[in-house]
N, C-alpha and C positions, 0 to 999 in steps of 0.2 A: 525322280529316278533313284536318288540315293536312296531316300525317305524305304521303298521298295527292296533294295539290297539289305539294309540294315533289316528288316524286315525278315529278308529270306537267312541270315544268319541268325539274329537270334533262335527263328523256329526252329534252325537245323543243329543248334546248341538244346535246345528245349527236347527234340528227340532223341538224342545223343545219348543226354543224360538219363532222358526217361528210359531208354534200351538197355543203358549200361546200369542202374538201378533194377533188380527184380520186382521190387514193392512199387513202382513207380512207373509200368510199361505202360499203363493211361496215359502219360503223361509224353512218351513217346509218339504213341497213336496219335493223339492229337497234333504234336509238333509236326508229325506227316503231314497231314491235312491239311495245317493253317500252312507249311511251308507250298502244297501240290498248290493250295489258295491264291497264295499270295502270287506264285509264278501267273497263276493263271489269266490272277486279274494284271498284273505286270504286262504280260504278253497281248490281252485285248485292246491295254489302254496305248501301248507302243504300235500296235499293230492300226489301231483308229488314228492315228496322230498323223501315219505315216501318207495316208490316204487323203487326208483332208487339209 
């Protein structure tokens, strides 16, 4: 679970950065992604755990 949150901040630092850099909005986009990711897989794995 931490492993997951440390996870979801860097990406949301990765995007940040990449927004607030013009030359570097790649680099945002993708921080989106891997953080929309990372919740996602966060949420299936809590969400199986909680059932079983």
């Amino acid at each position: 679970m931490i492993f997951l949150i440390v996870l979801l901040v860097l990406w949301l630092v990765l995007s940040v950065v990449g927004f607030a850099l013009k030359g570097l909005l790649w680099l945002g986009l993708i921080g989106v992604v891997l953080f929309l990711g990372t919740m996602a897989v966060g949420f299936v794995r809590r969400r199986t755990s909680r059932s079983g």
